[in-house]
Structure formats: C-alpha cells, structure tokens
C-alpha positions as CSV (number, residue, x, y, z in Angstrom):
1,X,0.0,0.0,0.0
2,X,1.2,3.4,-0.5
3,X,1.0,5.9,2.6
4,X,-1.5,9.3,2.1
5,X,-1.9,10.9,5.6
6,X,0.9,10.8,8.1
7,X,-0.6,10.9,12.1
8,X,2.6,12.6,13.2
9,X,5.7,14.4,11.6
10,X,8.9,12.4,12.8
11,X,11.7,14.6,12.6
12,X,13.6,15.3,8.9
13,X,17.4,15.9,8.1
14,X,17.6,19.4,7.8
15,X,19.9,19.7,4.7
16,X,19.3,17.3,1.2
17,X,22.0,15.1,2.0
18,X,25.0,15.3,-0.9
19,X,24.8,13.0,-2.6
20,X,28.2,11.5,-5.9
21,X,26.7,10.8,-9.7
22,X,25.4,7.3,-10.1
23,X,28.7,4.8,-10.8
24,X,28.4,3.3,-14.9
25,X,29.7,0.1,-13.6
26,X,28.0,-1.9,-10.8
27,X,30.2,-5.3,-11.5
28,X,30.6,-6.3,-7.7
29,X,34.2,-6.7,-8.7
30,X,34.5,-2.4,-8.9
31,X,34.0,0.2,-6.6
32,X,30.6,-1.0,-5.1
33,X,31.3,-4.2,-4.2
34,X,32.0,-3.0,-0.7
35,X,29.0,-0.8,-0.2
36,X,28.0,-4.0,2.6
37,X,31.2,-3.8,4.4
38,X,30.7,-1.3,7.7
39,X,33.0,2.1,7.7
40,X,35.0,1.8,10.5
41,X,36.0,-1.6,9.4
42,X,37.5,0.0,5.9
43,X,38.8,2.8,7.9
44,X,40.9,0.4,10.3
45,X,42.0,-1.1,6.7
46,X,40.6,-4.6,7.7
47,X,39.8,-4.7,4.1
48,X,42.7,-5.0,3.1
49,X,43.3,-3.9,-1.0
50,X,39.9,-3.4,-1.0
51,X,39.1,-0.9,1.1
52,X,40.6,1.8,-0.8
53,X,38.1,0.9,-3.6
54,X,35.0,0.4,-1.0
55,X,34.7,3.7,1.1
56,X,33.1,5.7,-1.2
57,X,30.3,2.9,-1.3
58,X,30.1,3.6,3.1
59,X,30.0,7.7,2.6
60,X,27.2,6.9,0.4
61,X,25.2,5.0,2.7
62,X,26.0,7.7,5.3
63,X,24.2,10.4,3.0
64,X,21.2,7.9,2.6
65,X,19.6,8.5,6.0
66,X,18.3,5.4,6.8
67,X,17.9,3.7,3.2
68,X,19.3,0.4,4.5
69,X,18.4,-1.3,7.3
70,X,21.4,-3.7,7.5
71,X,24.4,-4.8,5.4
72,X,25.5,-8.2,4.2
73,X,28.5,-9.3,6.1
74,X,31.9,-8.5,5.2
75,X,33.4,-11.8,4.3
76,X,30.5,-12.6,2.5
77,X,31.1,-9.1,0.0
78,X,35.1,-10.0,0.2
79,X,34.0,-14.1,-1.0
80,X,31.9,-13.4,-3.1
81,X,33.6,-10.4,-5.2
82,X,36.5,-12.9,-5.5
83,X,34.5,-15.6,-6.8
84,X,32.2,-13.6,-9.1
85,X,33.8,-10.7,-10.8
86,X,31.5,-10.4,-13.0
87,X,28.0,-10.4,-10.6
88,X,26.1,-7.6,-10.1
89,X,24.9,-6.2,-6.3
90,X,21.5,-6.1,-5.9
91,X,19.3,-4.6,-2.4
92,X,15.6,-6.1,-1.1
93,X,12.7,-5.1,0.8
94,X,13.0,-6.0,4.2
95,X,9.8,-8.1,3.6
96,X,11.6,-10.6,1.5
97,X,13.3,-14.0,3.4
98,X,17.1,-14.3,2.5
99,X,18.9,-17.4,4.5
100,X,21.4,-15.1,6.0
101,X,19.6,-12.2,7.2
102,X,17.0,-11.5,9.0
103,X,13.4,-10.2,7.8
104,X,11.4,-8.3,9.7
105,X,9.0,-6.0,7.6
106,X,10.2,-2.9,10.0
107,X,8.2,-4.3,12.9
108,X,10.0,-5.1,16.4
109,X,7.9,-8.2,16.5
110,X,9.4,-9.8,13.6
111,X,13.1,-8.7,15.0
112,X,14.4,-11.7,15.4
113,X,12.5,-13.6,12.3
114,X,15.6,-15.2,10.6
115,X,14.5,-18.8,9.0
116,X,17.5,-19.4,6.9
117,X,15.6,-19.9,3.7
118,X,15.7,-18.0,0.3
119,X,12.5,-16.7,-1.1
120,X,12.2,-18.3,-4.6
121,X,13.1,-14.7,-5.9
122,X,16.2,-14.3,-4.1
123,X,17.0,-17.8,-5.0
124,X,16.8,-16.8,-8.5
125,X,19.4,-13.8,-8.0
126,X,21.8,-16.2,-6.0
127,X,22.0,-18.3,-9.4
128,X,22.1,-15.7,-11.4
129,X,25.3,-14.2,-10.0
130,X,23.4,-11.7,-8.1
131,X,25.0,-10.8,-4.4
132,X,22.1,-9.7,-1.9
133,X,23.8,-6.4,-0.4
134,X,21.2,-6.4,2.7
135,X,17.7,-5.5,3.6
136,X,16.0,-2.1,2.5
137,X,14.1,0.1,4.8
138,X,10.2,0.2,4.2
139,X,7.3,1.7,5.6
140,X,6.3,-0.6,8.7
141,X,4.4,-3.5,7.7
142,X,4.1,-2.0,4.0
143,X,2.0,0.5,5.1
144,X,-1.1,-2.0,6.3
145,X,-1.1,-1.0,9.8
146,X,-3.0,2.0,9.9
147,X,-4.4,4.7,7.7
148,X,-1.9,7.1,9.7
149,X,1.5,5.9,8.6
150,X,4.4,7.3,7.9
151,X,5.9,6.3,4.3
152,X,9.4,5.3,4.9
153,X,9.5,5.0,8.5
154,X,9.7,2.0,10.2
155,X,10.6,0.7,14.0
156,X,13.3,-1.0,12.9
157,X,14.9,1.3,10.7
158,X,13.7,4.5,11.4
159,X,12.8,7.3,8.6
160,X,13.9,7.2,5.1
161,X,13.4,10.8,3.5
162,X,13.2,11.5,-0.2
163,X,16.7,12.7,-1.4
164,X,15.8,15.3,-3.7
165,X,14.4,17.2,-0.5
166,X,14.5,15.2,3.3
167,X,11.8,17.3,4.2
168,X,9.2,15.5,1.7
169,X,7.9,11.9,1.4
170,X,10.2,8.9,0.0
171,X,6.2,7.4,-0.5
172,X,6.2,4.3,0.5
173,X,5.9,1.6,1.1
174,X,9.3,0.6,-0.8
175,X,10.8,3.6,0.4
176,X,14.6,2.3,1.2
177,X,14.1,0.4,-2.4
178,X,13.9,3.6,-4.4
179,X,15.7,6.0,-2.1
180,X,18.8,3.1,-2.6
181,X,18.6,3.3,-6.3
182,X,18.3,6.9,-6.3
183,X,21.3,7.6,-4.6
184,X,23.6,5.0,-6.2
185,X,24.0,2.4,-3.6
186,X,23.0,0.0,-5.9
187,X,21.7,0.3,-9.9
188,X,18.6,-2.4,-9.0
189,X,17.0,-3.3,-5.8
190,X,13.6,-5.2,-5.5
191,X,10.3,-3.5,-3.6
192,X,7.1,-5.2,-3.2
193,X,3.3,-3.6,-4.2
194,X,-0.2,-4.0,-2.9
195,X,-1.5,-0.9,-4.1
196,X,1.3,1.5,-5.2
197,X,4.2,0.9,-3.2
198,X,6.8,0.1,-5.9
199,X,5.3,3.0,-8.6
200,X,5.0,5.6,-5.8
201,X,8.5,5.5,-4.3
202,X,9.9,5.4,-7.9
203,X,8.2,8.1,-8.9
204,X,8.6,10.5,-6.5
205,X,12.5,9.6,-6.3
206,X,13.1,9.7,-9.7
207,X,13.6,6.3,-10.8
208,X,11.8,3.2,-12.8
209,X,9.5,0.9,-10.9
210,X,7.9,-2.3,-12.2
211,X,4.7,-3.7,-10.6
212,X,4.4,-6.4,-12.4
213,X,1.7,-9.1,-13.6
214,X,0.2,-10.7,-10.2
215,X,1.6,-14.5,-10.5
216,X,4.3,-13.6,-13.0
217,X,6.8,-13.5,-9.6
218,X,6.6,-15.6,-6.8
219,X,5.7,-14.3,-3.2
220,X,6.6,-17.4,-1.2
221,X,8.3,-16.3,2.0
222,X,7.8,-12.5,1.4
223,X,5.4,-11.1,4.4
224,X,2.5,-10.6,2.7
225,X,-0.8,-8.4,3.0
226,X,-2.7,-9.9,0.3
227,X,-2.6,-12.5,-2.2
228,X,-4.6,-11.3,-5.0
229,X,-3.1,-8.1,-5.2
230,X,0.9,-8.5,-3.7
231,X,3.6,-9.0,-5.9
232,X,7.5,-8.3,-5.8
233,X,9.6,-6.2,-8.8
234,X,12.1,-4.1,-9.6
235,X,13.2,-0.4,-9.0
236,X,16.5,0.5,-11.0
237,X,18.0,3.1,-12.7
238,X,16.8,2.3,-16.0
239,X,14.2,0.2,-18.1
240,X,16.6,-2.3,-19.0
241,X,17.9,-2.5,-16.1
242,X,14.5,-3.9,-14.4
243,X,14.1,-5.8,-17.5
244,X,17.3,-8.0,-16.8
245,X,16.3,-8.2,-13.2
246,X,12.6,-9.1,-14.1
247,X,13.9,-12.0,-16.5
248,X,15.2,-13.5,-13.8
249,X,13.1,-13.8,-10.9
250,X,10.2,-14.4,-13.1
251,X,8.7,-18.3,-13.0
252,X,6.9,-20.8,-11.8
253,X,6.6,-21.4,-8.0
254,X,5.1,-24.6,-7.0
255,X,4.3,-23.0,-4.0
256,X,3.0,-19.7,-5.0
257,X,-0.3,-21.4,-7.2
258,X,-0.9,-17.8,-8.4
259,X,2.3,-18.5,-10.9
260,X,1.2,-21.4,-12.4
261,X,1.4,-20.1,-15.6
262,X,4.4,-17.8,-15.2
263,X,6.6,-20.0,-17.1
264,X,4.2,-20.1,-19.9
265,X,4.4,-16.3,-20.0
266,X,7.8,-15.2,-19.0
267,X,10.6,-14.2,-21.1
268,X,13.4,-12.3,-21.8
269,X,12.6,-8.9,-21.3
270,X,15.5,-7.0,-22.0
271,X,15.9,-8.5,-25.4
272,X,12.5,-7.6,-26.1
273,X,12.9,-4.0,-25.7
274,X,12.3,-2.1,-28.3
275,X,13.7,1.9,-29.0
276,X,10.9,2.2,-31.7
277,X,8.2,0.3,-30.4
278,X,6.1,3.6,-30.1
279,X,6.1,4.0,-33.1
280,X,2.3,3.1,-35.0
281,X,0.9,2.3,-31.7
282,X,-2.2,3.5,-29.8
283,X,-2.5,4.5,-26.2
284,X,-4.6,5.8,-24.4
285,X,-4.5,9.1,-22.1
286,X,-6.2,8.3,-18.7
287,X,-7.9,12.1,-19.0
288,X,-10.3,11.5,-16.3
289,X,-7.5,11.8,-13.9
290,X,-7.4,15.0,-12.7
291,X,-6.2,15.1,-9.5
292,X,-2.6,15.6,-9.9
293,X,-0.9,19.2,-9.3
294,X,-0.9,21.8,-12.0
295,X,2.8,21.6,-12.6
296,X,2.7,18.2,-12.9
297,X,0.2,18.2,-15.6
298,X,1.9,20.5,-17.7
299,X,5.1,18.0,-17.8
300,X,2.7,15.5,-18.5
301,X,1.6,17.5,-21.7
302,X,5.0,18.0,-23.0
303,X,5.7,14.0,-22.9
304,X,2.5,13.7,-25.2
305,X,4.1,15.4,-27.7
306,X,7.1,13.2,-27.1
307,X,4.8,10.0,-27.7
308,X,3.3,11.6,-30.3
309,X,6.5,12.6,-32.2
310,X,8.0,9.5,-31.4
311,X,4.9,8.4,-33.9
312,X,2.3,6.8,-31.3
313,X,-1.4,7.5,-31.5
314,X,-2.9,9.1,-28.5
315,X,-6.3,8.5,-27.4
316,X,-8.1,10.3,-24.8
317,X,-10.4,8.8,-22.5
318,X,-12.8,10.7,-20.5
319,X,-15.1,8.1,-18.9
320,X,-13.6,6.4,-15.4
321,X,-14.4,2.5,-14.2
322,X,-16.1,2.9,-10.6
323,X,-13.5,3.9,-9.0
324,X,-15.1,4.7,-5.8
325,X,-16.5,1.3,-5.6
326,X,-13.1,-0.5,-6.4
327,X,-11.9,1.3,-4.1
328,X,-14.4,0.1,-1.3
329,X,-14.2,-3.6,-2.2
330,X,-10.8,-3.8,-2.6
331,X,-10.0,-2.4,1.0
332,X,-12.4,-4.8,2.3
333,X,-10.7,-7.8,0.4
334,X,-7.1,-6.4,1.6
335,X,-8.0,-6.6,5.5
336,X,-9.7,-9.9,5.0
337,X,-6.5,-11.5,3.5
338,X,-4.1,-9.1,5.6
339,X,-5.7,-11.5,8.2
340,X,-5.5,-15.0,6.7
341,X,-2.4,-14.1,4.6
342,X,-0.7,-13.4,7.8
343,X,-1.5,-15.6,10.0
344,X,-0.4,-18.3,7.4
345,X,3.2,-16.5,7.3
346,X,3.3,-16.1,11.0
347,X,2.8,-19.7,11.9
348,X,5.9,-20.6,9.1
349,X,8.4,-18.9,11.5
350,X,10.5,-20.0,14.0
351,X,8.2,-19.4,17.5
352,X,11.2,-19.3,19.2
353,X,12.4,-16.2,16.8
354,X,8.7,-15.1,16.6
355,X,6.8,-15.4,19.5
356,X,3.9,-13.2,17.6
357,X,1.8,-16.2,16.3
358,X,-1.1,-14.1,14.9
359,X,-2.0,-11.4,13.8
360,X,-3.9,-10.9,17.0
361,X,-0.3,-11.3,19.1
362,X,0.7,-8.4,16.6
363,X,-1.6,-6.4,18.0
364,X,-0.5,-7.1,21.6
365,X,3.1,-7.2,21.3
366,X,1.9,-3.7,19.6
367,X,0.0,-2.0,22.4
368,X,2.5,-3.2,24.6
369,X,5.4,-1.0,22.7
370,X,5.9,2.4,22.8
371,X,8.6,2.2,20.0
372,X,5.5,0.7,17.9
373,X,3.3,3.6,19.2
374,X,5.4,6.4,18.9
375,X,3.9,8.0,15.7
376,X,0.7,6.3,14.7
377,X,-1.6,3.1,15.8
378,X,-3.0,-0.1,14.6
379,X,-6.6,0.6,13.5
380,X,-6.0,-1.2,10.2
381,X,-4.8,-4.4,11.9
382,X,-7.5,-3.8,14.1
383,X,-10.6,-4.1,11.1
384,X,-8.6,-6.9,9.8
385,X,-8.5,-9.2,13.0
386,X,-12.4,-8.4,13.3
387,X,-12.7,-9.8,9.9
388,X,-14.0,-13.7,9.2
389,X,-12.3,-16.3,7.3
390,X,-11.8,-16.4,3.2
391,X,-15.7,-18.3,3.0
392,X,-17.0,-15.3,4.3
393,X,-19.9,-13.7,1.4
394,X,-18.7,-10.2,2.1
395,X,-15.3,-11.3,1.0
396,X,-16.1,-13.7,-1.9
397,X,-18.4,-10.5,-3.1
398,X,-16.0,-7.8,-2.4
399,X,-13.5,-9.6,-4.4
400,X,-15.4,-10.6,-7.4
401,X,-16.7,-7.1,-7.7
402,X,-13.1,-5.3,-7.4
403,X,-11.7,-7.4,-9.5
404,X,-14.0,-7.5,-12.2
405,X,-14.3,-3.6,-12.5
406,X,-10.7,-2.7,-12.2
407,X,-9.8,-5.6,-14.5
408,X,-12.3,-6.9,-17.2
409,X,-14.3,-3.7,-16.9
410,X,-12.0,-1.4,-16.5
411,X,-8.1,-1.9,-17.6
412,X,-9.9,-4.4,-20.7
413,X,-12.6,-2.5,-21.6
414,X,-10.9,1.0,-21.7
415,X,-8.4,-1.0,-23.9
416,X,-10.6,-2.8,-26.2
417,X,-13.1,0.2,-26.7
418,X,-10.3,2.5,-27.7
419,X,-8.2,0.4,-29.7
420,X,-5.1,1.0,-27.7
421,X,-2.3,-1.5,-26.3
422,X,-1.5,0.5,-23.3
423,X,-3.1,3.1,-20.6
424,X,-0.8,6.4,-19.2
425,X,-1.0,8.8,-17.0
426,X,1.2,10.9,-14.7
427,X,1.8,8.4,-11.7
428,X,1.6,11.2,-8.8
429,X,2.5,14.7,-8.5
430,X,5.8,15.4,-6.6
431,X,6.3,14.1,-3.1
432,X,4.9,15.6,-0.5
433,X,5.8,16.0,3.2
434,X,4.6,14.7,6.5
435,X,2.1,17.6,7.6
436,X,-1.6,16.7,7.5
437,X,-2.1,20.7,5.9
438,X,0.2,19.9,3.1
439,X,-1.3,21.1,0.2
440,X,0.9,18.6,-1.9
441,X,-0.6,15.6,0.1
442,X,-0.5,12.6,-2.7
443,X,-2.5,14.3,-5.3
444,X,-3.4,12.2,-7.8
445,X,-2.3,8.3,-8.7
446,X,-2.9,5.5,-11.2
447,X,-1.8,3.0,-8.9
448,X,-5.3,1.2,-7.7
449,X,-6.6,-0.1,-11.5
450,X,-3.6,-2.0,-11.9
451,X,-3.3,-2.8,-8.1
452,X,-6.7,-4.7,-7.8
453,X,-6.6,-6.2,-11.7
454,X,-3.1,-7.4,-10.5
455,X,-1.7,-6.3,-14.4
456,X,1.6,-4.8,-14.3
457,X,2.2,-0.9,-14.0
458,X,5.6,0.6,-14.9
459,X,6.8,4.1,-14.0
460,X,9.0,5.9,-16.1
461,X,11.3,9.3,-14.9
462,X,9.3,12.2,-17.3
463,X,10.6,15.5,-15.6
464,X,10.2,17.3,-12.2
465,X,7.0,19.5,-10.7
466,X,9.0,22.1,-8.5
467,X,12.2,20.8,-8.7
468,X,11.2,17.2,-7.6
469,X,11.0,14.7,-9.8
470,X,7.4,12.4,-11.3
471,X,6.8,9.6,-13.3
472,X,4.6,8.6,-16.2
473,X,2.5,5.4,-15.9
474,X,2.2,3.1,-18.5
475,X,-0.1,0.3,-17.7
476,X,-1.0,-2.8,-19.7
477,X,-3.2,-5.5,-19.7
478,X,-2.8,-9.3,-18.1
479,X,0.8,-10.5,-18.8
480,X,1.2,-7.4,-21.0
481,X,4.7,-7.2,-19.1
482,X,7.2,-7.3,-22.2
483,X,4.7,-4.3,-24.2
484,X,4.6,-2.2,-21.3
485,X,8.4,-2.3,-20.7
486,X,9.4,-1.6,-24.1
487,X,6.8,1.0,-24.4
488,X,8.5,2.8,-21.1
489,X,12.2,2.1,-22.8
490,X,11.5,3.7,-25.9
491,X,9.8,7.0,-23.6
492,X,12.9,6.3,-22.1
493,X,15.4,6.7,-24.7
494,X,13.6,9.8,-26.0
495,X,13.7,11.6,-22.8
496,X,16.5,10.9,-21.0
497,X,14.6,12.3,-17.8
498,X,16.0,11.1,-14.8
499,X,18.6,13.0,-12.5
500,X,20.2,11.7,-9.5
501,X,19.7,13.8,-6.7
502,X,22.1,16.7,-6.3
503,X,23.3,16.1,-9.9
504,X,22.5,19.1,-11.1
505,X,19.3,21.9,-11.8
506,X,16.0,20.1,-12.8
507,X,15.3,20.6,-16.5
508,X,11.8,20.9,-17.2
C-alpha cells in the first residue's frame, strides 16, 4: 500500500543530504562491491586492497539516512567479489526472506524472524550471479497498519526521507528500495506492491519501478498483506535494467499457485525492448484523472508530444471505471486477507524467533510497545483481525466485484473500446511532506486499477514539478509485461529524464 496521511511528523534531516553521480559500472568486482562492508571496518584497513576501492560505497550509505536497514557481512562481500567478478549487487525489501539475514518487515515483533531460507526470488538472484547487499528500509508492515503511517518510517529502521528534499515523502511503502537506487547504492533493488508501493516511491524519487503481472513472480516467504493483489519487482535506474532483473526472478513457483502459468508467459525482457516500439501504436491518455498538481500536468503535456512525435497515436479517454466502488471492495478484500495471509506466514516462522503467532499477538506485542506507538496506531490491523475467514460472502463478493471492475471492466474495456495496447497517465505529483495541511498531500495516482486487476504498471522518470521529480504510468493489460516495458524504454530513450539527486538543476 502506499502511505497518504501521516498521524505525526517524525523529525527530517535538515539539509538534502550530498549525494556522488550514479557509478556506470556496478560489477561487484568495482568500486561498489564494498557498499556492505561497515565504515569503521575500511577505515581500520581490515579490508585490506579493498578498502581503498569500497569507502566511497560507506559515505554513500552515510548520505542515505536510513535507506538500508542492515548490510550483508563482510566476508561474504570479500568471498563473493572474489569468486564472481562479473556479478552484479542487488538490495531487497525488508519483507523478503534471505537465508542469511533476518526479515522483519520494519516491525520489532518480527526482530528476530531469521529462518535461513531464500525466497524463490532471491534464489533466482543467488544463481544468477546476483549478491544480496542487505535489507532495505520500508514503511512498517508496508503500510497495512493504519491509515496514519508514515511512508518510509519504520521501527526498525527508522525514517527514510526522499533525497531530492528530506523534508518530503520517499512514499512508500518501498521507500529504502527507491531511495537506494536513487542515490547509487545499488543500480537495482527489489520493492514489493499492494496498491502503489513500488510505482510511488519510484516516482517521486526519480527512478523506474515495475509492478508487475500478479503471478508472474513468486511471493513465497515474502510477508505478505494480500494475495490477490501482492507481488514483488524491480526499481533501478533504468528500463533495461528492471528488465534484466525481471527476466530473472520471473517463473513458476510450485508453491505460490498464483504462478502457475508464469513460465508459460515469461521471457526475456530486456531482449524484447524495443527503442521504436512507439512508433504506430495507440494508447490511451487516462484524461479523467485529474487530481494531480498543475505543474505536474503541464510536464505530462510535453511528454504527449514526445509519444506523439516519437509516432504513437494518442487517445483520450474521458469516462472512469467505478473507482469509488473499487476502491471500497478492494480495501475490504485487503483486511480480509491481511488476516488469513498473515497468520499463514506467522505460523511458518520460528516461534522461538517469533513469539507473535497471529496477527492478533501483533496487535498485543503492539499495544505493549511504545517504539510501535510512537507515531501512529494499529486501527487497520484492528478491522482486519475483526474480519472472518476467506468463505466469508462479504469477502467472496468484495472480491469478485473489485476485480471484475478494475480488470475486465475497467483496464480491458478501456483497452478494447479505444483500440489501444497500453493506458498512461502521470503516476503522482511530486512528493509531499509529512504535515496533514500539506497542500501537496498525494494528489493524484494510477496505482489502484492495476493494483486490484493485479496487471503490471511501470513508471517511467518524465521530468520534475518544482524541482522534484514524477513519473509517467504506462499500464498494460494481463501479462502485458514485455509491451509495457518496451513502451516505457522507448519514452525512455527519448527523454533521457532522470537526474540523481544533487546532480544538477532540474530541466523541465
């Protein structure tokens, strides 16, 4: 889920931290191999020859403010750059099970929650010559706590400010994902999504995030809120660089039934990229989206005219699906499966690293805390622990009726009745901060069609509204992942948007 209206203002760096340009070469064999090893270590020069190479990586981190919750140990960056020169560094969520780190979704509870398995994902990255570099920060429990939280704060790891300007949102809830990126500590990392939080955060931090196809990825030992709408994916510097990450952790999971036909779908996305592929094509422009700020929507009106130059056929479309009501449904549907969902993860743990069985010991181990309490409550894990089981009507109906009019209704129709082979639309207007009086507070987003059809969603750097930057949203139908990539790569390579923060004026 992506955070709207904070309870509480925690406390924000007073300067934009400074931040170096983002490094060419991320082989784990070059300067960032080391950006896991701990400072004082490379100061003390117990990194031998290669901790001349590393400390840059460290001061990096330093000007992060929070972005990474912990590091991968030492030995394991020294091992591994020895014995893969070639692989490339790569962060995660800190929803996401590794063997050798713990995962604890920024909660105290799950402090301890170290299983030693690999979530099929990361398994996927392991044999691909991918090194985990350690756990992202993330908006506690991914945002599903309460209505009140704080995008990129967690108890665990504390607040992760946007870059471009600490005093406004990183959004969330893959905050630490896309501030990481942002800032160079690593050219990929891998957020999770419900409803926003991988297209948010790279949006308002200025880098590409793929949500994509529900059952293209498998979620098996990620912390889940729901299971008809979760679903892991990249944020990186560029389109082809999520592409190469998406080609891998991409498949079948005979665990995960949602991905039984992943295999059947999946491909190699990078090679299917495509500079020209907007060329002779028709999409459709999401007019009935309004919300967003008026600076916004004027960099969203140049970038037509890049589409349209670039040869595609724009088609406006005025009439919205039922928003409110898929709006309604869904959130009913995500507190009944936060519920079962959870519960099912909870009782895969280690009790003796997880004392928190349920989702109703959550909520006591939470009342109980005053780190846990500090900024906002539990009133969402409250409506979901009053909820019944999966037979309940009121679930069955909520989602069947979601689904059908975000996805077959909505996302299909729009398509079919306009002739078009993808939707866009800004994907928010710049970040905003934590005051409840902000004018700025998350005006507009295309996140919840996509979100509740579970069909992928990319967001692609198109320019800045007041100096920050925003992303256009290409969405696609069901396994529509490859089109909807190349579509964003060939925006991409006309545009040329993104800036790394403190890399220089914002060209609009």
């Amino acid at each position: 889920m992506a955070q709207t209206a904070p309870a509480q203002t925690p406390p924000a760096p007073t300067a934009a931290p400074t931040v170096p340009a983002v490094p060419d070469d991320f082989r784990i064999s070059r300067a960032v191999a080391a950006q896991t090893v701990d400072c004082a270590y490379l100061e003390a020069g117990g990194a031998g020859n290669a901790g001349a190479m590393l400390r840059a990586a460290c001061e990096r981190e330093a000007a992060t403010s929070h972005a990474v919750i912990r590091w991968a140990a030492t030995a394991d960056v020294i091992a591994f750059a020895a014995s893969h020169p070639d692989g490339l560094p790569i962060l995660l969520k800190d929803n996401i099970e590794t063997r050798d780190m713990p995962t604890t979704a920024g909660s105290l509870a799950l402090a301890h929650n170290a299983p030693g398995r690999d979530a099929p994902l990361v398994a996927r990255l392991r044999a691909s010559g991918y090194f985990i570099m350690g756990k992202a920060n993330l908006s506690e429990w991914a945002n599903i706590r309460s209505s009140n939280s704080i995008s990129g704060w967690s108890a665990v790891g504390g607040l992760t400010p946007n870059p471009h300007d600490p005093a406004r949102t990183a959004c969330g809830s893959s905050s630490g994902s896309a501030v990481a990126v942002a800032v160079g500590l690593a050219p990929v990392a891998i957020g999770t999504e419900t409803n926003g939080s991988i297209t948010c955060p790279a949006s308002v931090n200025g880098v590409v995030g793929f949500k994509p196809t529900v059952g293209l990825v498998s979620r098996t030992h990620i912390v889940p809120i729901s299971h008809s709408q979760d679903t892991a994916g990249p944020i990186a510097t560029t389109v082809a660089d999520a592409a190469r990450v998406l080609t891998v952790i991409a498949g079948t999971d005979a665990e995960d039934a949602a991905t039984a036909e992943a295999d059947a779908h999946k491909t190699d996305y990078a090679a299917a990229l495509d500079a020209g592929s907007l060329n002779g094509v028709r999409i459709g422009v999401l007019r009935y989206a309004k919300s967003y700020s008026a600076p916004t929507l004027e960099v969203f009106e140049r970038n037509l005219q890049v589409l349209r130059d670039a040869g595609a056929v724009l088609v406006d479309i005025d009439t919205a699906p039922d928003l409110h009501t898929i709006g309604a449904e869904s959130f009913k549907v995500l507190m009944y499966e936060l519920k079962a969902d959870l519960n099912a993860y909870l009782a895969s743990t280690d009790a003796a690293q997880v004392p928190s069985r349920t989702l109703a010991d959550l909520i006591a181990f939470n009342s109980n805390s005053a780190e846990e309490n500090a900024l906002f409550g539990q009133e969402l894990f409250l409506q979901a622990e009053a909820k019944g089981d999966l037979t309940t009507q009121e679930y069955v109906d909520a989602r069947a009726t979601s689904f059908r009019l975000a996805g077959p209704e909505g996302i299909d129709r729009m398509m079919a009745d306009n002739s078009v082979v993808a939707l866009i639309a800004p994907t928010t207007s710049r970040a905003w901060t934590n005051a409840r009086d902000d004018d700025d507070n998350a005006q507009g987003s295309t996140s919840t069609i996509a979100a509740v059809a579970g069909y992928p969603h990319l967001t692609v750097p198109m320019g800045f509204d007041r100096d920050m930057p925003i992303g256009l949203s290409f969405i696609g139908g069901k396994w529509d992942d490859a089109k909807i990539l190349s579509l964003g790569y060939a925006f991409e390579q006309k545009t040329h948007a993104r800036r790394a923060p403190g890399e220089g004026p914002a060209v609009e």
